[in-house]
C-alpha positions as semicolon CSV with decimal commas, in nm:
position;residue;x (nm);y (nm);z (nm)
1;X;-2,539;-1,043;2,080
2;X;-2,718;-1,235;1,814
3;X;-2,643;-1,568;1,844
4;X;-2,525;-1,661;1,488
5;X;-2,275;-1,354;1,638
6;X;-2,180;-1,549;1,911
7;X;-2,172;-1,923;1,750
8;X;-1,949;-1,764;1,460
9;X;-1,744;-1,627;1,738
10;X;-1,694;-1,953;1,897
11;X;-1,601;-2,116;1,569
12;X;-1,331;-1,824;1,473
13;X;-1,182;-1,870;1,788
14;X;-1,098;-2,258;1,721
15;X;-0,959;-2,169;1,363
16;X;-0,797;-1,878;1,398
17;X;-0,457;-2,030;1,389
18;X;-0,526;-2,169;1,132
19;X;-0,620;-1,858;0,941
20;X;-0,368;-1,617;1,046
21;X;-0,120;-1,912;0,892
22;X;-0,264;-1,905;0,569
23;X;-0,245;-1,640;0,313
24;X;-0,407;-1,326;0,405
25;X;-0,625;-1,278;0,108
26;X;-0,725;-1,595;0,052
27;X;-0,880;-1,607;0,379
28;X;-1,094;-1,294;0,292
29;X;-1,198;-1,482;-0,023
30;X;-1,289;-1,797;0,205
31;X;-1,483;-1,553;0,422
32;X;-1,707;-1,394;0,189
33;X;-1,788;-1,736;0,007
34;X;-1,858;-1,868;0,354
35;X;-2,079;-1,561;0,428
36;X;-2,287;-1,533;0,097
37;X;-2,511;-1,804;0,127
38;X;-2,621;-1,632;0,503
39;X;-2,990;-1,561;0,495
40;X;-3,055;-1,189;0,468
41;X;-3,086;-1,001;0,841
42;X;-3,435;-0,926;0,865
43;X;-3,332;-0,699;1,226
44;X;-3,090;-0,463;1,325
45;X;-2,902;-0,493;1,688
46;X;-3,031;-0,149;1,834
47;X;-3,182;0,044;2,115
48;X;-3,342;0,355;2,258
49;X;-2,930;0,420;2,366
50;X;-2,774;0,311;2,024
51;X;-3,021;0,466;1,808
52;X;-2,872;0,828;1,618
53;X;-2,896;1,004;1,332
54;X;-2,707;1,181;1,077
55;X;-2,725;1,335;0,800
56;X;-3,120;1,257;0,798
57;X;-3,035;0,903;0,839
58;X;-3,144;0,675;1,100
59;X;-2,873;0,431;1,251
60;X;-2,986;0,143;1,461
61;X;-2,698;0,153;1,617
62;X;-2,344;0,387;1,552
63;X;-2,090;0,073;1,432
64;X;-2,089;0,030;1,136
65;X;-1,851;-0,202;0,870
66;X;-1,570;0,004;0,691
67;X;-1,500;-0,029;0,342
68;X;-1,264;-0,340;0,201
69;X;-1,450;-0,607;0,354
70;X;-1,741;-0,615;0,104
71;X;-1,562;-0,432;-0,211
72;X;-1,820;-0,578;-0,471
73;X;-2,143;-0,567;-0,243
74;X;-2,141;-0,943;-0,169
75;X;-2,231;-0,999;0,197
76;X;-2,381;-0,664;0,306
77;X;-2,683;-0,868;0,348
78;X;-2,572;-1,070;0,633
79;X;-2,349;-0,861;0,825
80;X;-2,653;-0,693;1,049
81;X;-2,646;-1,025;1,176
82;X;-2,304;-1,004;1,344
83;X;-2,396;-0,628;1,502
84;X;-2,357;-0,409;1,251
85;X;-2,573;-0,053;1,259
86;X;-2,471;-0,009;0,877
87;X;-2,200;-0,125;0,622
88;X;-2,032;0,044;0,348
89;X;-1,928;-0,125;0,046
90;X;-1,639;-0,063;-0,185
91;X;-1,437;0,094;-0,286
92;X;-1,629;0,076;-0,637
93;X;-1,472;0,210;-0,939
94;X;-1,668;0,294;-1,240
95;X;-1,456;0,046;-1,490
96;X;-1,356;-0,344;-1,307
97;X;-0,999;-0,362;-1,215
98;X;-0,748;-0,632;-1,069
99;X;-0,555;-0,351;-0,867
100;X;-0,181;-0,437;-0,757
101;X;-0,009;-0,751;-0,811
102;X;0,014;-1,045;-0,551
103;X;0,129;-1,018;-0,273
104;X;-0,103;-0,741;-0,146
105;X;-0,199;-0,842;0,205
106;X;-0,062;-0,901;0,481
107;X;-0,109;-0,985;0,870
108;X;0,080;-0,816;1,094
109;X;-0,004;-1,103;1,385
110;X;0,287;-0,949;1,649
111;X;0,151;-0,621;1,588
112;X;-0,269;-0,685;1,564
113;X;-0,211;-0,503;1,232
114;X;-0,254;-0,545;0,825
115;X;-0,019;-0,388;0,525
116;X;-0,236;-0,395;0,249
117;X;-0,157;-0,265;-0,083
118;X;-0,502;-0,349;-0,314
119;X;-0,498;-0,116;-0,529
120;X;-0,891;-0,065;-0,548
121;X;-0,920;-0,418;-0,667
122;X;-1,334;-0,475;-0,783
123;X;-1,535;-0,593;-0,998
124;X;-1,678;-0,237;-1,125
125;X;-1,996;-0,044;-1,065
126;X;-2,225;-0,189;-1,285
127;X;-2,154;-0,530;-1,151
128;X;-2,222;-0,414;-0,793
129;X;-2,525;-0,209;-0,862
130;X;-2,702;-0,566;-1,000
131;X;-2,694;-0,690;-0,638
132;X;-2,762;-0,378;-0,462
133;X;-3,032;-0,342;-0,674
134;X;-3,173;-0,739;-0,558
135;X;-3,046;-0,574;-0,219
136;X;-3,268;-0,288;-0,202
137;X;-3,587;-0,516;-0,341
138;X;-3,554;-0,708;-0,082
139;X;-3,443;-0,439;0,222
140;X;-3,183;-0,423;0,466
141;X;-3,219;-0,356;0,814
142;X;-2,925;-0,070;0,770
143;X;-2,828;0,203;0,637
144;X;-2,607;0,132;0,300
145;X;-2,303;0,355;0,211
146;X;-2,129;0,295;-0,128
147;X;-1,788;0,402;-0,164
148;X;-1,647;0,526;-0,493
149;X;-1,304;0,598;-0,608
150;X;-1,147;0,636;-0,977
151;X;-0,968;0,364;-1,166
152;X;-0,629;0,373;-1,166
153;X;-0,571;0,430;-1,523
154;X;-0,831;0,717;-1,552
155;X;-0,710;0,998;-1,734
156;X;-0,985;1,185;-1,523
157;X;-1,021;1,094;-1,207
158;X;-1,281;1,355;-1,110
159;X;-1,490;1,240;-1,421
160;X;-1,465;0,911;-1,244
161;X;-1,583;1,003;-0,931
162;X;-1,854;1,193;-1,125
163;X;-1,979;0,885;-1,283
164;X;-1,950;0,703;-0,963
165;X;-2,200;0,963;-0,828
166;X;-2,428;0,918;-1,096
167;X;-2,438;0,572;-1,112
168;X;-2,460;0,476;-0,704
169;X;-2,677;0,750;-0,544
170;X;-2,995;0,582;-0,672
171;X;-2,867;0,285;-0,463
172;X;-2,678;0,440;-0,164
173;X;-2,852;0,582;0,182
174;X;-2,536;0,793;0,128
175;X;-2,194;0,803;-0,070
176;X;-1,807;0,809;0,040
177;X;-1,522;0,976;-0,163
178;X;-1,273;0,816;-0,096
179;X;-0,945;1,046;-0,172
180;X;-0,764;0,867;0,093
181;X;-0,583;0,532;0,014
182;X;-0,229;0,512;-0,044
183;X;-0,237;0,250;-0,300
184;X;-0,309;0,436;-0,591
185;X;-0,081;0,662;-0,702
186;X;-0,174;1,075;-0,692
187;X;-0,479;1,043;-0,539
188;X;-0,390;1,194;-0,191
189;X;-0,349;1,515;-0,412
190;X;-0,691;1,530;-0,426
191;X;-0,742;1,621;-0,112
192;X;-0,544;1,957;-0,216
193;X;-0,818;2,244;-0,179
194;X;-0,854;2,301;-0,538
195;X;-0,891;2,007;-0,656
196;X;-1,126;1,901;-0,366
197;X;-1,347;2,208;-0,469
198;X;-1,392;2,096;-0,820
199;X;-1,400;1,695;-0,728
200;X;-1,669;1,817;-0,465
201;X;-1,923;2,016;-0,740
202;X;-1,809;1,762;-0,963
203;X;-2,017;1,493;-0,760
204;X;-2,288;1,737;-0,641
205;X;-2,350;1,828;-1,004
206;X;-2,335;1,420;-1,091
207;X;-2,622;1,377;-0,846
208;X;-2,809;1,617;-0,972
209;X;-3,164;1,661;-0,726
210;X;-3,126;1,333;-0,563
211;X;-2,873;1,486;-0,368
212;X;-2,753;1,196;-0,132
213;X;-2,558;1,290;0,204
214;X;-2,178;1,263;0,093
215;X;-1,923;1,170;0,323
216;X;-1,537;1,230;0,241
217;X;-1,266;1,014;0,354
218;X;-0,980;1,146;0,441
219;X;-0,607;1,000;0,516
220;X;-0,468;1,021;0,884
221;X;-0,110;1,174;0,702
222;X;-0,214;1,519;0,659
223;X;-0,051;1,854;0,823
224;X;-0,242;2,129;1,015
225;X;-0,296;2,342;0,675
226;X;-0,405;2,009;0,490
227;X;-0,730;1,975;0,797
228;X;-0,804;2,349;0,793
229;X;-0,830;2,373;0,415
230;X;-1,050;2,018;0,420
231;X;-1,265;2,165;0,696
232;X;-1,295;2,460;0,494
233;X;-1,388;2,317;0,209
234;X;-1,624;2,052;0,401
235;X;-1,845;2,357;0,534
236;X;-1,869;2,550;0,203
237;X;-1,936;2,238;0,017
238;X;-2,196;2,116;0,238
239;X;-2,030;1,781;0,316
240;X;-2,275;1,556;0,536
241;X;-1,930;1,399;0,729
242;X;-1,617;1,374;0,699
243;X;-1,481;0,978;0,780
244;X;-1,152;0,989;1,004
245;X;-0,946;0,784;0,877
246;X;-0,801;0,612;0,639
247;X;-0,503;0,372;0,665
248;X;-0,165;0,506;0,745
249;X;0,170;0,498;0,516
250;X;0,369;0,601;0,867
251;X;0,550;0,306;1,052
252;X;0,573;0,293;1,426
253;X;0,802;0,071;1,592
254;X;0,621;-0,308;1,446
255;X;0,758;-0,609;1,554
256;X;0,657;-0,850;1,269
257;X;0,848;-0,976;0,964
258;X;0,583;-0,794;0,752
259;X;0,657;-0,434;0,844
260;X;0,844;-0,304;0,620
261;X;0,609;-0,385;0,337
262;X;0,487;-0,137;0,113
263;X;0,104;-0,012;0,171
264;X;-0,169;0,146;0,410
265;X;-0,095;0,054;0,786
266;X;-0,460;-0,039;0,976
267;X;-0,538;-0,211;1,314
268;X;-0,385;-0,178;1,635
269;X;-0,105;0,061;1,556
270;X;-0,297;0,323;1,408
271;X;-0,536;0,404;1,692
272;X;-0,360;0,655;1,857
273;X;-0,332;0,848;1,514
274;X;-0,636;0,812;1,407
275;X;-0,774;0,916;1,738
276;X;-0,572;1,263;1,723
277;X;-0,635;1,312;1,376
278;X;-1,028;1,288;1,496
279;X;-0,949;1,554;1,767
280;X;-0,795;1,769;1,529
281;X;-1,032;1,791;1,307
282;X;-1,314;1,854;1,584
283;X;-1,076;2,133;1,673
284;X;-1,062;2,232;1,324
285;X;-1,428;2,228;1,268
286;X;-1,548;2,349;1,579
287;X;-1,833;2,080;1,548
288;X;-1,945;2,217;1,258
289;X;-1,929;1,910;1,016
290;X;-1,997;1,596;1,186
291;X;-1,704;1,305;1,218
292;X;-1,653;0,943;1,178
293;X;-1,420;0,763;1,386
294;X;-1,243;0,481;1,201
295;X;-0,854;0,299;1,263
296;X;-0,769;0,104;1,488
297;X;-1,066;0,066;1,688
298;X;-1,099;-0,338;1,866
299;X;-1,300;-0,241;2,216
300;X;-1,582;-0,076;2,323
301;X;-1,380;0,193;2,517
302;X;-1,184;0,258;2,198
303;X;-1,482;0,335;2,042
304;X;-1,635;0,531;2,348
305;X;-1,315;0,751;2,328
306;X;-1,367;0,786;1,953
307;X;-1,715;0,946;2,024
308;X;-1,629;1,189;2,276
309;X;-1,389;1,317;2,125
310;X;-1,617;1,405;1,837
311;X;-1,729;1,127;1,612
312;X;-2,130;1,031;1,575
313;X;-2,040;0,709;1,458
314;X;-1,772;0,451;1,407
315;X;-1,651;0,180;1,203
316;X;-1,422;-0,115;1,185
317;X;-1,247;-0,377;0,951
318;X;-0,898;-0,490;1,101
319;X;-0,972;-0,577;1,436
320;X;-1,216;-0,815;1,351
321;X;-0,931;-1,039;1,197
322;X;-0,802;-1,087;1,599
323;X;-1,151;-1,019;1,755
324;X;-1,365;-1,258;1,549
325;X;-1,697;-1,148;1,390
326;X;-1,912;-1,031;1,674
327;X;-1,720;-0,769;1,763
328;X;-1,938;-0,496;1,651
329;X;-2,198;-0,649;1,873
330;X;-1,970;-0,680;2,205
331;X;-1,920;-0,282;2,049
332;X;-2,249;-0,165;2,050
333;X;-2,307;-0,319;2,327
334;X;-2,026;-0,162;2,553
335;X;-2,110;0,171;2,378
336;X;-2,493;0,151;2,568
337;X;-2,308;0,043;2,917
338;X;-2,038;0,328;2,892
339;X;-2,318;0,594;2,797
340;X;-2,491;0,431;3,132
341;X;-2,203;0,430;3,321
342;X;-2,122;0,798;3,223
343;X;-2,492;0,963;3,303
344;X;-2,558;0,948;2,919
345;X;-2,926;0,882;2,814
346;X;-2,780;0,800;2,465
347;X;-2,453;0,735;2,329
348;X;-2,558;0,963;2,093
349;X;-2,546;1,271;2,391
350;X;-2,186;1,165;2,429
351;X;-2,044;1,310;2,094
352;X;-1,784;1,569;2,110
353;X;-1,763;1,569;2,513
354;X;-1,459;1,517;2,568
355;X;-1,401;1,894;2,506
């Protein structure tokens, strides 16, 4: 572990207290600013062990950032500091918007969980694509993923997502479509077939030859039809990965005051959900279309058990709220001694063998 990892691991365990007392977003905020002035990572935490690829990309290492920590592309810069093989920003939308009203946030301490209802809450694509663009002319040590999504006032969401294509590609080592939050209303019905289909060529058509690897994220509340028709439509489509998953609008038994707010469950309780969901759609796929692992996911073994049963790579957000901010590198790390420990040359051997 770097050791800005493990000094800003040391700190977050003195003031952690402090910040799980305080408002939940407002600590985010205080993050980021406290983050931005970081110099950029010039190196990636890797190894002949960590090292994969997918999707012609090369990952240093297979943890990477989820989505919601770095909406408006703010601190992707630093976070290869704390561990991270690559970091996806978003989720962009192609007009700014202040998503849902405050409160929107919330810690679920008890539990090692957060409620949050954003409401794809960013400043818009064109703002974000100015500092990618200073990003890029300066490099990162990681892949970049940019994740889009449609505002929610869009009388076309599928022209949105379009757009979103058209504008981010040039700046993304590969895009998300995100279908899968619960916080704006009708968008799970994209993942329908149909309308998958025609979001689907809608994007390919947006990219035009560029052609960057598209990922598809995908909610952890879907029935067995609802994964066959996505795999489907993943293999005729020519989908680079499908991500695995996103938060939950399911409750299992929570013991904090905060539970029975409205919004998409993440941490702690939705590993076991996420995990089958991951196994399902390995089943579903029969390896066909590779998997991301992401929910719930705070340990190395967590993340081992993630990749065996299927995924190439994984990535986390929650956890680091009760972890602190090296945990992707105590992650990546574990992930090299587990392949060790389990005759694996690479982690990367490990994928899907879990049968």
């Amino acid at each position: 572990m770097s050791f800005l990892a493990s000094a800003a691991d040391a700190a977050y365990a003195l003031i952690r207290p402090f910040v799980h007392a305080s408002d939940g977003e407002a600590a985010h905020d205080l993050t980021l600013a406290a983050l931005q002035p970081l110099p950029r990572a010039r190196r990636a935490l890797t190894s002949p062990a960590l090292a994969t690829e997918l999707a012609g990309i090369a990952f240093p290492n297979p943890v990477g950032l989820a989505p919601g920590f770095d909406k408006d592309a703010r601190v992707a810069h630093a976070m290869p500091h704390f561990g991270f093989g690559f970091v996806e920003v978003g989720t962009l939308t192609p007009l700014p918007q202040a998503g849902n009203p405050r409160p929107r946030l919330f810690r679920l301490v008890e539990d090692r969980a957060i409620i949050n209802r954003m409401g794809f809450n960013n400043g818009g694509q064109e703002s974000a694509a100015e500092r990618i663009v200073r990003l890029r002319r300066y490099g990162l040590p990681v892949p970049l993923g940019i994740n889009i999504g449609a505002n929610k006032d869009s009388a076309d969401r599928i022209a949105d997502y379009a757009k979103g294509a058209a504008a981010m590609a040039p700046l993304a080592d590969y895009l998300t479509v995100n279908i899968s939050s619960p916080n704006t209303p009708g968008l799970r019905a994209l993942q329908d077939r149909g309308a998958l289909e025609a979001l689907l060529d809608g994007v390919a058509a947006a990219q035009g030859d560029l052609a960057k690897p598209v990922f598809l994220k995908v909610a952890p509340d879907l029935e067995p039809a609802d994964i066959d028709d996505i795999v489907a439509v993943a293999i005729d489509k020519g989908l680079a990965a499908i991500i695995v998953s996103n938060t939950t609008v399911e409750r299992p038994a929570l013991a904090s005051r905060h539970a029975g707010e409205a919004g998409g469950l993440s941490g702690a309780p939705l590993a076991s959900l996420a995990l089958q969901r991951l196994r399902d759609f390995r089943a579903a796929s029969g390896g066909r279309v590779p998997l991301i692992g992401v929910g719930g996911i705070a340990t190395a073994g967590q993340a081992w058990d993630r990749i065996r049963a299927g995924a190439s790579l994984v990535q986390l957000y929650s956890a680091m709220v009760y972890e602190g901010p090296g945990l992707a590198a105590r992650i990546a790390r574990g992930l090299e001694e587990l392949a060790a420990r389990d005759g694996f040359a690479r982690v990367s051997d490990a994928v899907g063998t879990a049968g």
